[in-house]
GUFI-202089 format. One record per residue (C-alpha): residue in three letters; x, y, z; residue number from 0. Coordinates in pm, whole numbers, plus 50000, padded with zeros to 5 digits. Last residue first. Layout:
+-----+-------+-------+-------+-----+
|   r |    xx |    yy |    zz |   k |
+-----+-------+-------+-------+-----+
| ALA |     X |     Y |     Z | NUM |
...
+-----+-------+-------+-------+-----+
This chain:
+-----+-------+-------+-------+-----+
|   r |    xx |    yy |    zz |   k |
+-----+-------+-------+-------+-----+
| UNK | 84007 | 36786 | 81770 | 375 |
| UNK | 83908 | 36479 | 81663 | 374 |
| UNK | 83546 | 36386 | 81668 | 373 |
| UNK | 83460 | 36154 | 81958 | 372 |
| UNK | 83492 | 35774 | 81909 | 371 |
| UNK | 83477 | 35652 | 82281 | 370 |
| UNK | 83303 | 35963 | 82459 | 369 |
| UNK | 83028 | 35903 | 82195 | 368 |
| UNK | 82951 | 35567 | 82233 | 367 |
| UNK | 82947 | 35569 | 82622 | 366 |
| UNK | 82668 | 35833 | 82561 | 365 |
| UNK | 82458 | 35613 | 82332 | 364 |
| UNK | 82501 | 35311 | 82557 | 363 |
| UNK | 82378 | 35597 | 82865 | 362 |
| UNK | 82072 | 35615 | 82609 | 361 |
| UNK | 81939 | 35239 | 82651 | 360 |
| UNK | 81624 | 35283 | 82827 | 359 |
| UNK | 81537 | 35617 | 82686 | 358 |
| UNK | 81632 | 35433 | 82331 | 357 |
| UNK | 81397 | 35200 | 82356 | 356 |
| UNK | 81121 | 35510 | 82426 | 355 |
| UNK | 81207 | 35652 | 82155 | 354 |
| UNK | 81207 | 35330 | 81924 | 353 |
| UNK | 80875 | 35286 | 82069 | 352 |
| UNK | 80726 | 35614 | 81937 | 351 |
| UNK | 80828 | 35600 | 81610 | 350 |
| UNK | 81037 | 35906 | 81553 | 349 |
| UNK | 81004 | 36252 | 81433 | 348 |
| UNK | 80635 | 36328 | 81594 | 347 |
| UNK | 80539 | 36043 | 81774 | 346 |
| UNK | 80837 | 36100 | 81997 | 345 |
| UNK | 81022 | 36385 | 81887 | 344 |
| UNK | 81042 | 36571 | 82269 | 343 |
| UNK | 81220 | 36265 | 82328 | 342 |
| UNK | 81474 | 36259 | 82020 | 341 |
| UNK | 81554 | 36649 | 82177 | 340 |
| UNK | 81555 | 36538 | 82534 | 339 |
| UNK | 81866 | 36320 | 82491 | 338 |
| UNK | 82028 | 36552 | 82234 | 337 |
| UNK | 82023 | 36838 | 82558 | 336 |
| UNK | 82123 | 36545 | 82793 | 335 |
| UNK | 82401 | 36421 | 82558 | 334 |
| UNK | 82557 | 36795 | 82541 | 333 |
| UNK | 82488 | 36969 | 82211 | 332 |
| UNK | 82796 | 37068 | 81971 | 331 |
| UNK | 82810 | 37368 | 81826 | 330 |
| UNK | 82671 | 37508 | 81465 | 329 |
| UNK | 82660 | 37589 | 81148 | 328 |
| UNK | 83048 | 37485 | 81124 | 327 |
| UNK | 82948 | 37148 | 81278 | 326 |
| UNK | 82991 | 37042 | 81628 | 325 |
| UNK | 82832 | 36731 | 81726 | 324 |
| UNK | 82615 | 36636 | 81952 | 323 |
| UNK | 82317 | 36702 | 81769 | 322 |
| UNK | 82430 | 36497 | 81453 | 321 |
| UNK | 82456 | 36170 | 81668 | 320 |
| UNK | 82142 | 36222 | 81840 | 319 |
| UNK | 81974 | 36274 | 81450 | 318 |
| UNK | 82149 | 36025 | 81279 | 317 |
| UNK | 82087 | 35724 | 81544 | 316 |
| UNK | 81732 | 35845 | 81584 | 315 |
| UNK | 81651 | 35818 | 81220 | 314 |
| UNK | 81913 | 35533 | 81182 | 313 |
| UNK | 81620 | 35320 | 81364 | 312 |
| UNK | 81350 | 35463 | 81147 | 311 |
| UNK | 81566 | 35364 | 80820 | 310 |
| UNK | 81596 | 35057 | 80909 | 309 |
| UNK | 81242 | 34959 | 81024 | 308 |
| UNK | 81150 | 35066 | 80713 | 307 |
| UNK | 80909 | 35364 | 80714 | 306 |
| UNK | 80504 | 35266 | 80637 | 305 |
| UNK | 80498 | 35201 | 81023 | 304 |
| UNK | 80455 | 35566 | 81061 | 303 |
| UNK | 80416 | 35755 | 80811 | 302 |
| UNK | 80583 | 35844 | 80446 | 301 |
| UNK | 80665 | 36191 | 80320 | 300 |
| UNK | 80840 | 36067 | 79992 | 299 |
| UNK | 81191 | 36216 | 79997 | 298 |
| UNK | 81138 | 36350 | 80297 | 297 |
| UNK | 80914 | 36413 | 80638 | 296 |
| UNK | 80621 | 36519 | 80758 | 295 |
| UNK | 80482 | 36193 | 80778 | 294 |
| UNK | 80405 | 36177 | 81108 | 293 |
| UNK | 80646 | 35955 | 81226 | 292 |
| UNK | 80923 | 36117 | 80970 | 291 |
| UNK | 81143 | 36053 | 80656 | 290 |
| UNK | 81508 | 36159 | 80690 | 289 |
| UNK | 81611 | 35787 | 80700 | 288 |
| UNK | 81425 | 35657 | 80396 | 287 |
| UNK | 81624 | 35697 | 80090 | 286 |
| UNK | 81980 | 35573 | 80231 | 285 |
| UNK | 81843 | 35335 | 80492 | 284 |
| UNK | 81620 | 35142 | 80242 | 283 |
| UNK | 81897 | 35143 | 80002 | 282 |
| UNK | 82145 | 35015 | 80212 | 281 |
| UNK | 81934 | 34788 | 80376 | 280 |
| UNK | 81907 | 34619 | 79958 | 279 |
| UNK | 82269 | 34614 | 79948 | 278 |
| UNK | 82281 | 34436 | 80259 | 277 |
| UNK | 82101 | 34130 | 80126 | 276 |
| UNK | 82219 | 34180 | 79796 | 275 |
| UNK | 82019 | 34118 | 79446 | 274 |
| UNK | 82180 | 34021 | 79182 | 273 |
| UNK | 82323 | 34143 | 78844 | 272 |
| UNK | 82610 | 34305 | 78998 | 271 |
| UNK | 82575 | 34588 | 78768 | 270 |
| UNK | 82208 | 34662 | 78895 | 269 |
| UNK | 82348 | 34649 | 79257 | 268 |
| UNK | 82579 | 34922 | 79168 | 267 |
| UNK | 82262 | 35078 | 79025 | 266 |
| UNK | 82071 | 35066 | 79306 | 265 |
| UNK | 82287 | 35197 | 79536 | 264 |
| UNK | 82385 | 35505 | 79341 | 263 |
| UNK | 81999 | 35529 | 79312 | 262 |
| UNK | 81941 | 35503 | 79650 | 261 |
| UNK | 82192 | 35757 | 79761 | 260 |
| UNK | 82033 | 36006 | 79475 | 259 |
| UNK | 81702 | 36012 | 79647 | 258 |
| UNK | 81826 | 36080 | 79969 | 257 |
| UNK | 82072 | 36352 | 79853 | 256 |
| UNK | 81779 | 36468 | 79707 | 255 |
| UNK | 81722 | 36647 | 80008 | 254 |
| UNK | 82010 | 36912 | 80015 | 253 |
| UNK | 81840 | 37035 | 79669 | 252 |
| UNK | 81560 | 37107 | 79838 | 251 |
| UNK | 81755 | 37309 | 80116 | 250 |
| UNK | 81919 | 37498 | 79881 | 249 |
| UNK | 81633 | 37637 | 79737 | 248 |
| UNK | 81454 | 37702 | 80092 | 247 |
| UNK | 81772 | 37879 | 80131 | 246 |
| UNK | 82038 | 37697 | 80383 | 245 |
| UNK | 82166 | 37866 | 80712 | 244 |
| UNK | 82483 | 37910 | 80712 | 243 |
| UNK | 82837 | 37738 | 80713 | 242 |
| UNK | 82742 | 37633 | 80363 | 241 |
| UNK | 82958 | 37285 | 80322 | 240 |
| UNK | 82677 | 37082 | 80106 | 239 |
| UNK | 82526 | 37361 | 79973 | 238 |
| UNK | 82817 | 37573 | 79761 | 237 |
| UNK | 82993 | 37198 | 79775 | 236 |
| UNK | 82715 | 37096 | 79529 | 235 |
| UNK | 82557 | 36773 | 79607 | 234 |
| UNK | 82591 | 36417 | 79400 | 233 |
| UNK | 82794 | 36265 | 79693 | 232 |
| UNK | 82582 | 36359 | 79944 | 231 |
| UNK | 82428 | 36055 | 79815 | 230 |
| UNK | 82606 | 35840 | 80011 | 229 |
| UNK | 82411 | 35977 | 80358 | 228 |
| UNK | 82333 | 35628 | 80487 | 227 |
| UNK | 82640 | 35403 | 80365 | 226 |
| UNK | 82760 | 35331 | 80718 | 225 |
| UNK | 82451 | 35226 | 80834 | 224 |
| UNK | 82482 | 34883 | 80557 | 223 |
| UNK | 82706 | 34678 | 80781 | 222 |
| UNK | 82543 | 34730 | 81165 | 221 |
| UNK | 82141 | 34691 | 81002 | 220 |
| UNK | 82286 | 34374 | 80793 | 219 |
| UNK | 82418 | 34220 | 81106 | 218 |
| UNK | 82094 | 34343 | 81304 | 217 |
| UNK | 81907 | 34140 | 81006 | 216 |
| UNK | 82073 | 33829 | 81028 | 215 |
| UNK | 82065 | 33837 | 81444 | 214 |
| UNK | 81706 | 33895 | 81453 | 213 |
| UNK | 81522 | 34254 | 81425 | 212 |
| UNK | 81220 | 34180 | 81161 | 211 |
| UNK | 81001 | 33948 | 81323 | 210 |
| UNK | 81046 | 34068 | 81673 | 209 |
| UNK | 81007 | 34398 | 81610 | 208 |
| UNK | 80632 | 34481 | 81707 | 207 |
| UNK | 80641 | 34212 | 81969 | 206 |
| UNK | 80956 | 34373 | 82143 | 205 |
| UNK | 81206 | 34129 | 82167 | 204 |
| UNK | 81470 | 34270 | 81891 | 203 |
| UNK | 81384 | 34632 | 82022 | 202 |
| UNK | 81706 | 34665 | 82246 | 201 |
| UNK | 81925 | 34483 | 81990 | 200 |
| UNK | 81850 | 34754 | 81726 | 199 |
| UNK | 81887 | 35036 | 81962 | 198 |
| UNK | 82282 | 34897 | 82003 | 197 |
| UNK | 82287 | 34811 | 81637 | 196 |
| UNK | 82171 | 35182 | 81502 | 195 |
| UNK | 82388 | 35341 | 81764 | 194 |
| UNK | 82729 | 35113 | 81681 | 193 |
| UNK | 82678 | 35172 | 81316 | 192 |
| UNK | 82568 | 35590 | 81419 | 191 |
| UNK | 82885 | 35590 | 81626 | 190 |
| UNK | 83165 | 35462 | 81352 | 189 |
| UNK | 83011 | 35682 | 81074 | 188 |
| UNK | 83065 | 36008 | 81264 | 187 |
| UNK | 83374 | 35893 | 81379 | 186 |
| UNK | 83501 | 35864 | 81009 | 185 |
| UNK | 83397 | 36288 | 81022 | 184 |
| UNK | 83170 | 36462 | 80902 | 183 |
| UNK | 83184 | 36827 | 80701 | 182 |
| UNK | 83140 | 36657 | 80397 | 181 |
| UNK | 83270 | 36594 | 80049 | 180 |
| UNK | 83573 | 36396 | 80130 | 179 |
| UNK | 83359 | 36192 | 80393 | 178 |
| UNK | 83136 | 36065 | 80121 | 177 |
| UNK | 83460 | 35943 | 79940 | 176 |
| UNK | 83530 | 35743 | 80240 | 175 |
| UNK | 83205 | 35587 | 80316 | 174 |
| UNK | 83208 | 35444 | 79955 | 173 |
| UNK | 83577 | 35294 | 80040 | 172 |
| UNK | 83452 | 35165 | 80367 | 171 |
| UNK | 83106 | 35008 | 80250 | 170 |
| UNK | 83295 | 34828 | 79988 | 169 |
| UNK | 83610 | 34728 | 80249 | 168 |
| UNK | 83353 | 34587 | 80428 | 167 |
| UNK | 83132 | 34341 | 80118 | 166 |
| UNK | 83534 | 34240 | 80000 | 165 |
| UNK | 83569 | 34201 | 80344 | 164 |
| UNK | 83250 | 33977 | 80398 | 163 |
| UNK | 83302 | 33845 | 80030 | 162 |
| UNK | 83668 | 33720 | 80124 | 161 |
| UNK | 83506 | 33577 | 80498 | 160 |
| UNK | 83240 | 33342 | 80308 | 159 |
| UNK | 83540 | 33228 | 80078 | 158 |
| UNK | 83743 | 33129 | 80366 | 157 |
| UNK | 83373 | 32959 | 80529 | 156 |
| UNK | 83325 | 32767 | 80159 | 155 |
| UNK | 83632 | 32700 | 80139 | 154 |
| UNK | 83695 | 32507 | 80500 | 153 |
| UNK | 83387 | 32365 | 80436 | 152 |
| UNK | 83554 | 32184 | 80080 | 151 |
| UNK | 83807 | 32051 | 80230 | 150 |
| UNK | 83543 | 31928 | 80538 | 149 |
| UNK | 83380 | 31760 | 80253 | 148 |
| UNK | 83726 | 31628 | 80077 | 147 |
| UNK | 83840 | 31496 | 80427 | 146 |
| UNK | 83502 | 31309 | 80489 | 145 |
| UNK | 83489 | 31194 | 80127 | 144 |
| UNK | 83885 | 31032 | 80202 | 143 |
| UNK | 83817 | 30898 | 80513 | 142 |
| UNK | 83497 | 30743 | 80345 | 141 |
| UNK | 83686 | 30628 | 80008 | 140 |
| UNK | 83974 | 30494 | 80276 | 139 |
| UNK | 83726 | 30315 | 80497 | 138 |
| UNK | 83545 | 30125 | 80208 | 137 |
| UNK | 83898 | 30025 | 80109 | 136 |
| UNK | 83984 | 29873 | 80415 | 135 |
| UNK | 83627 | 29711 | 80416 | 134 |
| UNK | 83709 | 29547 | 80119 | 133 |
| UNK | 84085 | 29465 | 80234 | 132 |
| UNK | 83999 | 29291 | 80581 | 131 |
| UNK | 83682 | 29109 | 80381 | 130 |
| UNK | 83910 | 28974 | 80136 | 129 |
| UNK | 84187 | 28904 | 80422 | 128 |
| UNK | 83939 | 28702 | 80597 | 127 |
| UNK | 83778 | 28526 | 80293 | 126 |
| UNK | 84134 | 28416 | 80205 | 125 |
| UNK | 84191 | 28325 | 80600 | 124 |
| UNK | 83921 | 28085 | 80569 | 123 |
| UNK | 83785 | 28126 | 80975 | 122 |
| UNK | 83693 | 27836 | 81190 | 121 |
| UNK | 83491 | 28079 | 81310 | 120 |
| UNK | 83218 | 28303 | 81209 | 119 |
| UNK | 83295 | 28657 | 81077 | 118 |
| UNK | 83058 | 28968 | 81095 | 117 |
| UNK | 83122 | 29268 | 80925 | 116 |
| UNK | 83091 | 29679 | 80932 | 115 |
| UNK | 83000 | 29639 | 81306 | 114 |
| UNK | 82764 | 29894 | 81414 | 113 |
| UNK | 82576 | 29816 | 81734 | 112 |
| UNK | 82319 | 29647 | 81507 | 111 |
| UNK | 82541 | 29445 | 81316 | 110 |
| UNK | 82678 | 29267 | 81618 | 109 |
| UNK | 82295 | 29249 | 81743 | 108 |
| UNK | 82227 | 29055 | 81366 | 107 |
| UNK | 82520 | 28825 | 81414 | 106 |
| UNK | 82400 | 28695 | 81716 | 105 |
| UNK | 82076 | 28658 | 81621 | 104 |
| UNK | 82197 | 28444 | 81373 | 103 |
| UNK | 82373 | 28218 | 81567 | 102 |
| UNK | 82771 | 28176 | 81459 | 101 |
| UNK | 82927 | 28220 | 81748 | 100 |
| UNK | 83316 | 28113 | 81716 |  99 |
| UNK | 83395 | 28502 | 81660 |  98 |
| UNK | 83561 | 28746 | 81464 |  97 |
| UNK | 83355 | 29049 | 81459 |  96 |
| UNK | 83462 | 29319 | 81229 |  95 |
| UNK | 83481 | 29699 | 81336 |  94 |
| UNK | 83553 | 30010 | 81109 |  93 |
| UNK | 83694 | 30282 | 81278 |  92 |
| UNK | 83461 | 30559 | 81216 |  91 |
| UNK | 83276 | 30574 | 81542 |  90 |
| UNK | 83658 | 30632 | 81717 |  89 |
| UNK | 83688 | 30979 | 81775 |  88 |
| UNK | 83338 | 31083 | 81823 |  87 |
| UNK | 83279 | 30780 | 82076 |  86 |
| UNK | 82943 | 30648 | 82080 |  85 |
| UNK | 83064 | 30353 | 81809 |  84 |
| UNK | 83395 | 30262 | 82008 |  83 |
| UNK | 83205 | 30226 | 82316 |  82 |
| UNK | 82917 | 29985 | 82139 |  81 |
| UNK | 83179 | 29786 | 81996 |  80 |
| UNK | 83366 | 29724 | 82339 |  79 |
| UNK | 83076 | 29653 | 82505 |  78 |
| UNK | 82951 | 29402 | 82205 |  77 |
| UNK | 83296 | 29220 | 82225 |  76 |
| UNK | 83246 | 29138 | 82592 |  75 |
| UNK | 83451 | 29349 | 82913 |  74 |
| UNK | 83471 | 29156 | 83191 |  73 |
| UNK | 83562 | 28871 | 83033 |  72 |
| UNK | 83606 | 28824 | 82616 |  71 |
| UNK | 83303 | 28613 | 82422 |  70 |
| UNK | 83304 | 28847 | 82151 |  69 |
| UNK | 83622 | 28857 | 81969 |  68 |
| UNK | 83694 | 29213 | 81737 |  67 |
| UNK | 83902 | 29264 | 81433 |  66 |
| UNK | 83926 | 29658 | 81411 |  65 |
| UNK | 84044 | 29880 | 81091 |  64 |
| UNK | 84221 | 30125 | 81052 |  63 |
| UNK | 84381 | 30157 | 81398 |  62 |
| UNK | 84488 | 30440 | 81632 |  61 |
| UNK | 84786 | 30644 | 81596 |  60 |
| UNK | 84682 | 30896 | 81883 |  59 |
| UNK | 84538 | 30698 | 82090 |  58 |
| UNK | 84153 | 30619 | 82122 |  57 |
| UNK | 84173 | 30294 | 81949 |  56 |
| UNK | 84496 | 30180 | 82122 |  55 |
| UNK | 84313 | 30251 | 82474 |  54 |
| UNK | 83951 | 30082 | 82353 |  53 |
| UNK | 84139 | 29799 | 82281 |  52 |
| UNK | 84344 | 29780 | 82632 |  51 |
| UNK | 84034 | 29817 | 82785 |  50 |
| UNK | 83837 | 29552 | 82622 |  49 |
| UNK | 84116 | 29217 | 82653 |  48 |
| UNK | 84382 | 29064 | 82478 |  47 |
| UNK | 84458 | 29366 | 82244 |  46 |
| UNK | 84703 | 29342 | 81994 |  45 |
| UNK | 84815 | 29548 | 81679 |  44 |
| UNK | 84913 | 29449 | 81346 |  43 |
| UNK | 85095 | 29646 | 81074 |  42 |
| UNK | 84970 | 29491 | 80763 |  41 |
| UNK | 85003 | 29239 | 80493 |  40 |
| UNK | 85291 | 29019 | 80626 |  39 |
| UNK | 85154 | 29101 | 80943 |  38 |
| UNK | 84821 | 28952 | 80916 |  37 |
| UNK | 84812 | 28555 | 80896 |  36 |
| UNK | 85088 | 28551 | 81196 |  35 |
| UNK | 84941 | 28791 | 81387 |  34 |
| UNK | 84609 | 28625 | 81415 |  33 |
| UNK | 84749 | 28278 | 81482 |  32 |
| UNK | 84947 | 28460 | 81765 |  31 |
| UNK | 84658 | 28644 | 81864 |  30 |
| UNK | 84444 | 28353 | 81896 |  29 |
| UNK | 84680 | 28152 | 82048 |  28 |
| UNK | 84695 | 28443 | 82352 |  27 |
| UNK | 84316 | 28424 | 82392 |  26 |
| UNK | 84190 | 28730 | 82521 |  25 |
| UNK | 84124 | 28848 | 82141 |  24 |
| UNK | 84092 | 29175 | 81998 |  23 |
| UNK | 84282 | 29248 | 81679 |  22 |
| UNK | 84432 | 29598 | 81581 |  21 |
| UNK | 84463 | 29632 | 81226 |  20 |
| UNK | 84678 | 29903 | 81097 |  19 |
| UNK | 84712 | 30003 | 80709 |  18 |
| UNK | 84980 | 30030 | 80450 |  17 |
| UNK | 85147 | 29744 | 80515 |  16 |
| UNK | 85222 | 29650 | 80160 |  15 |
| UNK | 85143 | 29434 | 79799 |  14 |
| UNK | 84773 | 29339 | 79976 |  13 |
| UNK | 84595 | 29038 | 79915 |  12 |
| UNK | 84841 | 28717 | 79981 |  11 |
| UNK | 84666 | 28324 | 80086 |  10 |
| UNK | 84650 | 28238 | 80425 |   9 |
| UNK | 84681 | 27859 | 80549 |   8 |
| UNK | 84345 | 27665 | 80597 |   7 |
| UNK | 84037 | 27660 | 80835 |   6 |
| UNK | 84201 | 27868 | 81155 |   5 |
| UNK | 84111 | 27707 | 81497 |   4 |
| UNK | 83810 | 27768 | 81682 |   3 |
| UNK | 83912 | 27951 | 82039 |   2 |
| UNK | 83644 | 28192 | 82104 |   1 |
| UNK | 83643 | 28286 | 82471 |   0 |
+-----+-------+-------+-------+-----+
């Protein structure tokens, strides 16, 4: 135990208690001495042995600041340091060693294990209450950086959720005034999302997907779906709700709403100024999804892998969803009849593996449909 008496009589640095110093010392004279010097500066705390420290520091009012002995039984200074410092609660509490050894390796291990300060007895209770009040204040601009960073988190992740709705209620509201021009329903939208992420997630380990299908991009996949057949926007009702059979006039004008999706797309995110992540899905999903395996499909007739992985996934999710559901031109397919229609595409309509993905996965598909079916 440390028991070097104090140098001289202490000498005022703070105006008031405004901050708690627990003191660590198994000798009681030590304590009092302590005590005496700090409480008319401070609310003071005792500890006369490692426990009963480590207690008060892990409470729920614990201490500022910590004025630790070394030699202590059972428990030693450096024990009680090294607890405080692997402990998330307490690590920031700064710790000063008050002690009677004055060896220099002694000082560097306290150091070492974390101690902001290291004091040798007989102590100058002016240099005390200096050191006390620096480190005080060190503690305060840290507390205060710590609470102005995790401010400032808290913003950033409120702000990240206001352009996530702002980004949803987007998608929505364009959705929406699709849905006024066609013959689909909000359903409609609701199943294809949950198709396009639910094939999406079964092809995220296969080594051709991999590298495109991780969490960020099934996210995207899930947000921008919704806005696949926006251009049907820009088509005539004469074509767009024809409960017949469309011309081969009609019909080419039906396919620029492809074409006229991603330019809608495009230039809202031309008046942004910016590119956007799910913007840019958007448009890949919006031009691309009634192209085709073998290239026999529209706007631009590509093949195989030269079709965004986007837009090939929606493929399937468009065409199952469209197949079970009854339209004025026509009545609704059972799952099994939709089923063997995306197989009997395979290699033809759809890339191959996606088919086969979605063999494995197509009672999700069906349990997707019985939950949002059309009304009526």
């Amino acid at each position: 135990m440390d028991n070097a008496p104090f140098a001289s009589s202490p000498a005022t640095l703070v105006d008031k208690p405004i901050a708690t110093v627990l003191v660590v010392d198994d000798t009681p004279e030590n304590l009092t001495l302590m005590g005496s010097l700090l409480r008319e500066h401070f609310v003071v705390k005792v500890a006369n042995h490692g426990e009963k420290a480590l207690k008060i520091a892990q409470s729920d009012t614990p201490p500022d600041l910590i004025l630790l002995d070394i030699m202590m039984p059972q428990m030693d200074g450096y024990e009680v340091c090294r607890r405080l410092k692997a402990s998330a609660a307490t690590r920031d509490i700064p710790v000063i060693f008050l002690t009677a050894r004055s060896d220099t390796d002694d000082e560097r291990n306290g150091l070492a294990l974390g101690a902001v300060d290291y004091i040798t007895k007989p102590i100058s209770p002016p240099i005390l209450l200096a050191r006390v009040n620096t480190h005080l204040a060190l503690k305060a601009t840290a507390d205060f950086l710590r609470d102005k960073s995790a401010y400032l988190e808290r913003e950033v992740a409120l702000r990240t959720l206001e352009v996530q709705a702002i980004q949803d209620v987007t998608i929505m509201a364009m959705t929406s005034l699709a849905e006024t021009r066609d013959n689909e329903t909000g359903n409609h939208i609701r199943r294809t999302q949950l198709y396009v992420k639910t094939l999406a997630e079964r092809l995220r380990h296969h080594p051709r997907f991999e590298q495109v299908l991780n969490d960020r991009m099934i996210e995207l996949l899930y947000k921008s779906a919704p806005l696949h057949d926006i251009g049907k926007i820009g088509i005539p009702d004469r074509i767009l709700l024809k409960p017949g059979k469309l011309t081969v006039e009609e019909f080419e004008v039906m396919k620029t709403h492809t074409t006229l999706g991603r330019n809608a797309i495009d230039e809202a995110e031309r008046r942004l100024g910016m590119r956007v992540a799910f913007l840019s899905v958007s448009k890949e999903i919006a031009y691309s999804h009634q192209e085709k395996w073998d290239g026999s499909g529209y706007p631009q007739g590509l093949q195989g892998d030269a079709i965004p992985v986007s837009a090939r996934l929606m493929a399937v999710a468009d065409v199952y969803d469209a197949l079970i559901s009854k339209r004025v031109y026509k009545p609704a397919f059972s799952h099994d009849q939709a089923a063997g229609t995306i197989v009997r595409g395979k290699g033809t309509h759809f890339d191959p593996d996606m088919v086969d993905a979605f063999v494995d996965i197509a009672e999700d598909f069906r349990s997707i449909a019985q939950k949002y079916p059309d009304p009526g």
